[in-house]
C-alpha positions in Angstrom: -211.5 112.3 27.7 -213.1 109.2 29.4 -210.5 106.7 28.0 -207.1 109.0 29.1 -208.3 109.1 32.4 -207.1 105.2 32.9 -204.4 105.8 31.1 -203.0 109.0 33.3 -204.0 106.5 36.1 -201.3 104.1 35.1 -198.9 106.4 34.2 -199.2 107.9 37.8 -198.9 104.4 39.4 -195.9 103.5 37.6 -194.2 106.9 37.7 -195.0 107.7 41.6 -193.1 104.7 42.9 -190.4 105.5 40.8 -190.4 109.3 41.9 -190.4 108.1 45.5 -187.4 105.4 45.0 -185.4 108.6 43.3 -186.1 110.5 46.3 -184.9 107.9 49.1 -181.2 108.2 48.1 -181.2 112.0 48.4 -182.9 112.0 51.5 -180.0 109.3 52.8 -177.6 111.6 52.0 -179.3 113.9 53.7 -179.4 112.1 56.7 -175.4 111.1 56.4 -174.5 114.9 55.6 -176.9 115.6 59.3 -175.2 113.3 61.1 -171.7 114.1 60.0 -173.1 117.9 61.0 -173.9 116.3 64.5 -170.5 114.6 65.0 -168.5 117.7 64.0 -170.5 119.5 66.7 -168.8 117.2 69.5 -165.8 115.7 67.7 -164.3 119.3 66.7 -162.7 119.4 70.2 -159.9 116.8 69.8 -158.2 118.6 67.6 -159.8 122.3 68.6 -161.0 123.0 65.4 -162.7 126.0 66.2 -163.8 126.5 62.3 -165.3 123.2 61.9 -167.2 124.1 65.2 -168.6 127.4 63.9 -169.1 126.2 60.2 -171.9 123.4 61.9 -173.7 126.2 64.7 -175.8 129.1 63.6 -175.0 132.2 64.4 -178.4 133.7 65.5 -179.4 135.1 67.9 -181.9 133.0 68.3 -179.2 130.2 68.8 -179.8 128.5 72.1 -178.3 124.8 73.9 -179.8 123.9 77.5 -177.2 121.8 79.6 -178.1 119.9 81.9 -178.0 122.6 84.7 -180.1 125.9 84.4 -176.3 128.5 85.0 -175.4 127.3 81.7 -178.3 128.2 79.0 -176.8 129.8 75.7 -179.1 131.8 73.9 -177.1 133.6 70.8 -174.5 133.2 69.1 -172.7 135.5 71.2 -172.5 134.0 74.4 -171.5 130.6 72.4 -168.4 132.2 71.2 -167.6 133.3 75.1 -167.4 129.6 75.7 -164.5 129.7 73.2 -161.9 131.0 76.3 -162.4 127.8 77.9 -162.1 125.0 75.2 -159.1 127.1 73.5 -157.0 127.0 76.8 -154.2 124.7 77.0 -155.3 123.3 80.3 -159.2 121.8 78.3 -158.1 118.5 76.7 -161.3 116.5 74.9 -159.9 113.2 75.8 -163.6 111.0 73.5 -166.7 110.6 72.9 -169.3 108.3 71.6 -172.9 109.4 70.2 -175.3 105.9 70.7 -179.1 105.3 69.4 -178.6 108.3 67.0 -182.4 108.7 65.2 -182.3 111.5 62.9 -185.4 112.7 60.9 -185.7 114.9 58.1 -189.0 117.2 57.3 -191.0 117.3 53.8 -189.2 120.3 52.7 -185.7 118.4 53.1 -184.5 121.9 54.9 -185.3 121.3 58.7 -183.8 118.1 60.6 -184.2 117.2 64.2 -182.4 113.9 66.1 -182.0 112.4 69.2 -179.3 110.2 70.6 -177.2 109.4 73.8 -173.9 110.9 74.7 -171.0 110.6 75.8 -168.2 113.6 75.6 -165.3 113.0 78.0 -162.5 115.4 78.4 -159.9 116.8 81.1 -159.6 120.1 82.7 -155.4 120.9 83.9 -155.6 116.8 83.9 -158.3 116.5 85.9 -161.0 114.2 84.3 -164.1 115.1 83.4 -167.2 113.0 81.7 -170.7 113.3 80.4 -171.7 110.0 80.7 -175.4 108.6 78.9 -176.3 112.5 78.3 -179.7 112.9 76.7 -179.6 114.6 73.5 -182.1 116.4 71.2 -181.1 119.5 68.5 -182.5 120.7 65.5 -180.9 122.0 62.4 -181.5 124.1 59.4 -180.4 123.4 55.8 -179.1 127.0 55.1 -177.0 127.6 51.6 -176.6 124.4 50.9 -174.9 123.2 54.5 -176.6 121.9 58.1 -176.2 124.4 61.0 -177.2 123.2 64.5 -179.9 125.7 65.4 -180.9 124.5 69.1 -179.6 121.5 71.1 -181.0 120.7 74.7 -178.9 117.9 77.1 -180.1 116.5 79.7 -179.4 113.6 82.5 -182.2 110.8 83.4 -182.8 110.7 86.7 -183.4 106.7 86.7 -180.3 104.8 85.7 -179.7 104.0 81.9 -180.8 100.1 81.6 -177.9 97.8 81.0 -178.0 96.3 77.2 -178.9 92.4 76.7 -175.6 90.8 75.7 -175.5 89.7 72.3 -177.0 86.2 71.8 -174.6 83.5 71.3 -175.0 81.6 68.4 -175.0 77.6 69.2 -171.6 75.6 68.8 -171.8 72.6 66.5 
């Protein structure tokens, strides 16, 4: 038994990296099939595709989003469809957005997801303007038959001023 143990030692060195490079493009597409989750749960409203919007939410009651004031918690799936009214009406026009410093992490089990990023989700009200601009952005989802469902978001605005981005470096002329 004493001269397999080396042997299973080698074996495991040689086969663990290898099990772990396997793994990394899975978890990418993962991560691509959580972020496209995460874009359909904003982008859905430029063309109102209320589907796509409830094929990327759960519909627990458990369900909850904080905005950024404390009147407009949703907790359920319930008072989420309520919200419905106002982005089907004529008058709500999504007008763009843009999602920045997106970090999305997946856990061990590959079933639970949780990312962070900077919004922001522009639209009009009867062609009056409206804009989240440099929203803070957490959720969570779930890996549930196969698809991502959002299962909690939370939004919030700093109270400091987002600092300005360093301009790219030039590169010298010759």
């Amino acid at each position: 038994m004493k001269r397999s143990v080396p042997g299973l030692v080698v074996v495991l060195l040689v086969l663990c990296p290898l099990a772990a490079a396997a793994a990394e493009p899975a978890a990418g597409g993962e991560v691509a099939a959580v972020e496209r989750t995460i874009h359909a749960s904003i982008g859905w409203a430029a063309t109102k595709d209320r589907a796509l919007l409830e094929s990327v939410m759960s519909h627990d009651p458990s369900f909850f989003i904080f905005h950024p004031d404390s009147k407009s918690t949703v907790v359920g799936w319930e008072p989420m469809e309520k919200l419905f009214a106002f982005w089907m009406d004529p008058r709500f026009k999504a007008t763009g957005y843009a999602i920045r410093d997106l970090r999305i992490n997946l856990s061990r089990s590959g079933d639970v997801s949780w990312f962070s990023a900077i919004l922001d989700d522009c639209g009009e009200w009867d062609s009056k303007a409206s804009c989240w601009k440099d929203v803070r952005w957490t959720g969570v989802l779930e890996k549930r038959n196969g698809a991502w469902v959002i299962v909690q978001m939370h939004f919030s605005f700093a109270k400091d001023p987002q600092p300005a981005k360093p301009a790219a470096a030039e590169s010298p002329q010759s």
